[in-house]
C-alpha positions in Angstrom: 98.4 127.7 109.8 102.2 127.7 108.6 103.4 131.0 110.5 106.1 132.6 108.3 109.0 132.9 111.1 111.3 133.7 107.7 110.1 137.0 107.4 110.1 137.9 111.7 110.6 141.6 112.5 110.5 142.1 108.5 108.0 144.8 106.8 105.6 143.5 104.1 103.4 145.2 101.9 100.6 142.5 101.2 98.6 143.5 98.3 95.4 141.7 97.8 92.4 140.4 100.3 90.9 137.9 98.9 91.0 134.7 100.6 94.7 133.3 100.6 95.7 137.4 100.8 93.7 137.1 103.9 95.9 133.9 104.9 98.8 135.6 104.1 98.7 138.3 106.5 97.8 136.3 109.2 100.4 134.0 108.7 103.0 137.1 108.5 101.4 138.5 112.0 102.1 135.2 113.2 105.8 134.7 112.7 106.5 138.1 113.8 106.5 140.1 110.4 105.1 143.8 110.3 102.5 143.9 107.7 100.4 146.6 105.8 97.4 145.1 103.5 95.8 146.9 101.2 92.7 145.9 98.2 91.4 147.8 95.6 88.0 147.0 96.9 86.1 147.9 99.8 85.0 144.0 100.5 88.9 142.9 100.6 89.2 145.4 103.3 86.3 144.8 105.4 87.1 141.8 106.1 91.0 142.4 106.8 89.4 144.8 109.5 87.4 141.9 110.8 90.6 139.8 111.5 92.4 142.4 112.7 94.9 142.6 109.9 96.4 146.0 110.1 95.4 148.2 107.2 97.4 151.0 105.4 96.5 152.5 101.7 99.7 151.8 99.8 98.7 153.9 97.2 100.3 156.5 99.2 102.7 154.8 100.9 106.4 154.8 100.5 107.6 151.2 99.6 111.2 151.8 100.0 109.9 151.5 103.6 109.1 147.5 103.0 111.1 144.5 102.4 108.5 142.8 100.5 105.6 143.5 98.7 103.1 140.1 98.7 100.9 140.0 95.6 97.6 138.1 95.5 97.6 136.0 92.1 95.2 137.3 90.7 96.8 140.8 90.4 99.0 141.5 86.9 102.5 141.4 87.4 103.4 141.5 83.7 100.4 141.8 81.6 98.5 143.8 80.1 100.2 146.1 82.2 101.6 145.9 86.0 99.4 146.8 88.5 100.6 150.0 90.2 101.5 148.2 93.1 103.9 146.2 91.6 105.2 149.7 89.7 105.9 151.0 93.1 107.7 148.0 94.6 109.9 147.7 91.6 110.9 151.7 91.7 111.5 150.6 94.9 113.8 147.6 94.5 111.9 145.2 96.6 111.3 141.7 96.1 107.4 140.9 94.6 106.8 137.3 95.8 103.4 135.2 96.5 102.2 132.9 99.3 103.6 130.3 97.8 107.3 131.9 97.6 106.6 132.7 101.4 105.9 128.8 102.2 109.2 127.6 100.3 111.0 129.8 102.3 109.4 128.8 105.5 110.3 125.0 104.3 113.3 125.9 103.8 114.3 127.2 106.8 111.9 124.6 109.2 111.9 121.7 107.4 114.1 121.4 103.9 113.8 117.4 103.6 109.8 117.7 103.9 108.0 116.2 101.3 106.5 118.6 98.4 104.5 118.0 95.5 103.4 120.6 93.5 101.3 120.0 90.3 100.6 122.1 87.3 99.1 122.0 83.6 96.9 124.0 81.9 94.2 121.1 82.6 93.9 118.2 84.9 95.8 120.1 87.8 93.1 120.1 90.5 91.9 116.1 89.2 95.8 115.3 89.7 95.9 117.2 93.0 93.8 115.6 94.8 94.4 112.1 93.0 97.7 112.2 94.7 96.5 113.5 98.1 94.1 110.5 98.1 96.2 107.9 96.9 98.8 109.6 99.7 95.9 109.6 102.4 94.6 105.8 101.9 98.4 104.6 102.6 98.1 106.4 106.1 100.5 109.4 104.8 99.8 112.6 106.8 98.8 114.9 104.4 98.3 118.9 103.0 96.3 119.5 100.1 96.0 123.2 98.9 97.4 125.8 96.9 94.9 126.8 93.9 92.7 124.0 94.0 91.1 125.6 97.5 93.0 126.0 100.8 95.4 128.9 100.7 98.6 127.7 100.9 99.8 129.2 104.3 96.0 127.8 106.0 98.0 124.5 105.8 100.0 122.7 108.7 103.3 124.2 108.3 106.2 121.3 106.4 107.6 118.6 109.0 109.7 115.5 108.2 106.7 112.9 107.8 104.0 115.7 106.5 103.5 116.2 102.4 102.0 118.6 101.1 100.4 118.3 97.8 99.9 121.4 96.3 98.0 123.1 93.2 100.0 126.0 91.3 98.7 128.0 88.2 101.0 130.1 86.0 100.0 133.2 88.2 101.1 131.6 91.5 104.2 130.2 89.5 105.3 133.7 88.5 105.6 134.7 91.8 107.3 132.0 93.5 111.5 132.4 92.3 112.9 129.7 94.9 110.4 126.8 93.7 112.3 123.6 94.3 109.6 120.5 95.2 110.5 117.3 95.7 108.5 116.3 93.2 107.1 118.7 90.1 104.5 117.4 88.0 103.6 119.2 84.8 101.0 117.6 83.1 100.5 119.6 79.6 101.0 123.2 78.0 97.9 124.5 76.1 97.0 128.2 74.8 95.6 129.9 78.4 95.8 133.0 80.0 97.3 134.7 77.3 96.5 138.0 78.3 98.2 137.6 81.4 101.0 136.4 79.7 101.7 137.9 76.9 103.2 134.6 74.6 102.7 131.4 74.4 106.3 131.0 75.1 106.1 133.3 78.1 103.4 131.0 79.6 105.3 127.4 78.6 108.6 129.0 80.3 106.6 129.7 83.1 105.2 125.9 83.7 108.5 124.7 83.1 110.1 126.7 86.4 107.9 124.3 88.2 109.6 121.1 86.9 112.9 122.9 86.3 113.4 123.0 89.8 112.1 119.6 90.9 114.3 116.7 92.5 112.2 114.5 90.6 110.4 116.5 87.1 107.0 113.9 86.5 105.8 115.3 82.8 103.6 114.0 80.5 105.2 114.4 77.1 101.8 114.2 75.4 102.0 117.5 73.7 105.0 120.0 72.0 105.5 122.1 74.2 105.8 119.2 77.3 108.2 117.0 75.3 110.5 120.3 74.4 110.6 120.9 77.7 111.2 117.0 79.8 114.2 116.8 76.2 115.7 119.6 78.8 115.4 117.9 81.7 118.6 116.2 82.6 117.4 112.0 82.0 118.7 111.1 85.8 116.0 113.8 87.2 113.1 113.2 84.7 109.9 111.0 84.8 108.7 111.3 81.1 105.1 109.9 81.3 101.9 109.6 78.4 98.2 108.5 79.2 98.8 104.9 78.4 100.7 104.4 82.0 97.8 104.6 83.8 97.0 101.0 82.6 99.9 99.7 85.1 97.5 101.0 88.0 94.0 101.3 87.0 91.3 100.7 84.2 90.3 103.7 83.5 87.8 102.9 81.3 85.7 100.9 84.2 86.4 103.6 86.5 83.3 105.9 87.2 84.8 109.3 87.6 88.5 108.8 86.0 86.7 108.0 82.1 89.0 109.4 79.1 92.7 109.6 78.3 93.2 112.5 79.5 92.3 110.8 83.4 94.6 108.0 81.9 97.3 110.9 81.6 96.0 112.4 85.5 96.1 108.5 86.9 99.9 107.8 85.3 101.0 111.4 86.8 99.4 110.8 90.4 101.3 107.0 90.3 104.3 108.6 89.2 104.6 111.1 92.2 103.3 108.7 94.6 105.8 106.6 93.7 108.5 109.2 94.2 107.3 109.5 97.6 107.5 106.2 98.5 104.3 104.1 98.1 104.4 100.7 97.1 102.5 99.4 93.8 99.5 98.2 95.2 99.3 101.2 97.9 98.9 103.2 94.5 96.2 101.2 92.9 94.3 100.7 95.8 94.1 104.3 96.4 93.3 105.1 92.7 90.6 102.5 92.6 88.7 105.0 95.6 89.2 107.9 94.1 85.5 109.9 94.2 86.0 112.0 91.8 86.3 116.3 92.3 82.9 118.6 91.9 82.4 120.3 88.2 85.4 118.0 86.5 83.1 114.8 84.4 81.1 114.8 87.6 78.1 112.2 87.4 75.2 113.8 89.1 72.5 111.1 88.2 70.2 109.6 86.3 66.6 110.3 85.2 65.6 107.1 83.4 68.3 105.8 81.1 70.0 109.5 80.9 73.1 110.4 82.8 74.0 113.9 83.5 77.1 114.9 84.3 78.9 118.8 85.4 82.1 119.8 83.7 81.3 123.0 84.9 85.4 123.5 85.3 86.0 123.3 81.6 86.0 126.8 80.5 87.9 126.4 77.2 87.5 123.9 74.2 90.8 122.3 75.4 89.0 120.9 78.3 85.9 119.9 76.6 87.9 118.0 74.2 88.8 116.0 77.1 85.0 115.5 78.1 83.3 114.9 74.6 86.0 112.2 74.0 84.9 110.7 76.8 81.5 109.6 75.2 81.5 107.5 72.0 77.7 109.3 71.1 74.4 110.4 72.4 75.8 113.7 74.1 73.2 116.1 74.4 76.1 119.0 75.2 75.0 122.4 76.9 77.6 124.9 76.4 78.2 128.9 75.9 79.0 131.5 78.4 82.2 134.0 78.0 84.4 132.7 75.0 88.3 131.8 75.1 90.0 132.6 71.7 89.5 130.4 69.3 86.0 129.7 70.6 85.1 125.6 69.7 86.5 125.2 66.1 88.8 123.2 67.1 86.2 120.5 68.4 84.8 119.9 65.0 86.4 116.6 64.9 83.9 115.5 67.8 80.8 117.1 66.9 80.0 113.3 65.7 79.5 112.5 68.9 76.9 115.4 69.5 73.3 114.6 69.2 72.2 118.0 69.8 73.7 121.3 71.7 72.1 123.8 73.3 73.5 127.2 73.6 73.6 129.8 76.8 75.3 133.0 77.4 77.2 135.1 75.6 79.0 132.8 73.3 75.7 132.0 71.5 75.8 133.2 68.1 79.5 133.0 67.7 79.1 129.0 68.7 76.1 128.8 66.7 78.0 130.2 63.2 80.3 127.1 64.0 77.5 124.3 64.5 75.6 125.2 62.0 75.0 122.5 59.4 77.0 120.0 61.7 75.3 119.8 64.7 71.2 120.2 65.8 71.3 123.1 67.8 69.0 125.1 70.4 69.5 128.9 71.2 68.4 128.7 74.8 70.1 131.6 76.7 70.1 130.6 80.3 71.1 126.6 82.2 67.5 126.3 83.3 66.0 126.3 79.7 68.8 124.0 78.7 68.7 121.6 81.2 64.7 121.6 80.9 65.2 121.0 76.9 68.5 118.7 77.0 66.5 116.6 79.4 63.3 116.2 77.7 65.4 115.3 74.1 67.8 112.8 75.8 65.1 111.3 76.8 63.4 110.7 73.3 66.6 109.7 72.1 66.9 106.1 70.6 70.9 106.3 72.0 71.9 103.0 74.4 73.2 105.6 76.6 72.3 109.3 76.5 74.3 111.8 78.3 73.2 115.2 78.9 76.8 116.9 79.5 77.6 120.5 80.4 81.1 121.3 79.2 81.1 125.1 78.9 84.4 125.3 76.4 83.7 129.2 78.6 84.5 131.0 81.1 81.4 132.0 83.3 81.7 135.6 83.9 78.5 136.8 82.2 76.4 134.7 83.7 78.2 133.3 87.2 80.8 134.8 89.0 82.8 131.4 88.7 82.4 127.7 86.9 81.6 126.3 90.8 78.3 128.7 90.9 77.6 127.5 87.3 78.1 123.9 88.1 76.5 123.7 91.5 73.2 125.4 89.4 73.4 122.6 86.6 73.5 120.4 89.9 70.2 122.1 91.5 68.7 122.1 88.2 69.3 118.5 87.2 68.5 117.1 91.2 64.4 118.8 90.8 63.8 116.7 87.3 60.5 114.5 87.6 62.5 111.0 88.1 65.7 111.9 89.3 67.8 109.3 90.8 71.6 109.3 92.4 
């Protein structure tokens, strides 16, 4: 735990239980801070009440009271509209911050040289993550991983001289974090996302680039327009402008068995790139690429049955994301896809639907996706994974293809089916692992 000593004897208003909300109080209680939580639900609060964390409704509460008011990030600040607690604290004229604002200030005041890395993108964030924490790891560094890609920030080892931490941020966490400064930024591309939550597209870029804006060193791959507009305002002596085809300097990614595709070509240059920054030699980078294992639900290979591979990218839940994925594979995809569509839906894929043998269709998505295959790609309405997997299986393994893939790669979200793309991935998993011949 990183106890925030930064906000000792201070009163916070911490809106939001869930699991880093959870982290947040406790790390408040434990630098001396006086805290009141409150959730919306009745599950947040149960189990604030199991650790303790002192309760208060601040529906009814009067936040001129507080110095602070905490906001979990998954609670709108801007869009569609505020949520009422963040009404209240700005009536009030207090600061609205996040966990992660609450650890920059505690590295601030504890330990301002202390290595930080923070990564974001609208994809390959989480891959890039924990690419660098490995790489970081395997040359002996002592290192934090965490932010959004799992362990709330403030459940980390608080920041010390020979300690980085490498840490995940989306938009939301972004948004409320006003003193970001890492040592290193990466921001790896800017691609329509959360657009309810942000309004514009321009809101959501200018967001991305307060990460990087910040930086003592800004790593960004200028692979798309709105990352090359924003490294051309980067001063040069500060910037580390980088594109897919870096990676080759480190790694193969073609021969690699979980990094496959440009886009892990982009990931692998960005990972090298911040490495770098932080001091690891040349080889101490490829070596630690070369063992990377890969994250769960991002191009993950589960296993074979026969000459079939199947692989979970469970985590790409818009077509940006499975662009990424069918690229990866020159043909034979047998592609499983659907759940809650992103705007847009998977027009813009069209250009890959070469690649497709045959797709097979589940949740809600279905007959929006199926007006866009149709005539284009063989297609199977199947409603839920296990049909799919059952079907996908039984035709990749008819086909004549050298190398048959049966790929799940959403282009959804998973919310009317799952209540998150692990859940989903993790049942493609189950499902795959009880087919008559599978093999790791």
């Amino acid at each position: 735990m990183t106890p925030v000593t930064s906000f000792r004897d201070k009163r916070v208003a911490v809106f939001g239980l869930g699991g880093s909300g959870l982290a947040t109080c406790e790390a408040l209680v434990a630098g001396g801070a006086h805290v009141t939580a409150w959730d919306d639900g009745e599950a947040g609060r149960e189990k604030a009440r199991a650790k303790s964390i002192p309760l208060g409704d601040l529906r009814n509460a009067d936040f001129t009271a507080f110095d602070a008011l905490v906001l979990a990030p998954g609670v709108p600040l801007t869009h569609p509209s505020p949520h009422w607690s963040v009404e209240k604290a700005r009536a009030a004229g207090i600061e609205i911050i996040g966990d992660l604002e609450l650890f920059c200030r505690e590295r601030e005041a504890i330990a301002p040289g202390a290595p930080f890395v923070a990564i974001t993108g609208t994809n390959g964030k989480s891959t890039t993550t924990a690419l660098i924490a490995h790489v970081l790891r395997q040359a002996g560094r002592d290192v934090q991983m965490g932010g959004n890609i799992g362990t709330a920030i403030l459940s980390l080892e608080p920041p010390a001289p020979g300690r980085v931490h490498v840490v995940e941020m989306s938009s939301f966490q972004i948004d409320l974090t006003p003193s970001l400064k890492p040592s290193v930024g990466v921001l790896l591309n800017v691609t329509p996302d959360h657009l309810d939550r942000h309004g514009t597209m321009e809101n959501y870029a200018a967001i991305k680039e307060r990460l990087v804006a910040g930086a003592e060193l800004a790593v960004v791959a200028v692979e798309d327009a709105w990352t090359k507009a924003i490294a051309a305002r980067i001063p040069p002596s500060r910037l580390g402008a980088i594109t897919a085809a870096d990676a080759a300097a480190y790694l193969d990614v073609s021969a690699h068995p979980v990094l496959r595709g440009r886009h892990n070509g982009q990931n692998v240059a960005a990972a090298a790139a911040a490495a770098a920054a932080v001091g690891l030699s040349r080889e101490q980078i490829a070596r630690g690429l070369s063992s990377f294992g890969g994250l769960a639900h991002r191009l993950e290979p589960i296993g074979r049955v026969g000459p079939v591979v199947f692989v979970n990218d469970s985590k790409a839940t818009n077509a940006d994301s499975t662009e990424k994925a069918l690229s990866s594979f020159s043909d034979g995809v047998f592609w499983i896809l659907g759940g809650k569509a992103k705007e847009g839906g998977i027009a813009p894929l069209e250009p890959l639907f070469a690649r497709v043998e045959k797709a097979y269709l589940i949740g809600d998505a279905t007959e929006a996706f199926a007006a866009t295959l149709d005539g284009t790609v063989p297609f199977e309405r199947c409603g839920t994974m296990d049909v799919a997997v059952a079907k996908a299986a039984q035709d990749a393994l008819a086909s004549k293809a050298p190398a048959p893939v049966v790929l799940l790669s959403p282009a959804c979200a998973s919310y009317d089916q799952y209540p998150n793309f692990e859940v989903r991935g993790d049942h493609f998993r189950t499902l795959v692992s009880a087919l008559p011949g599978f093999a790791r």
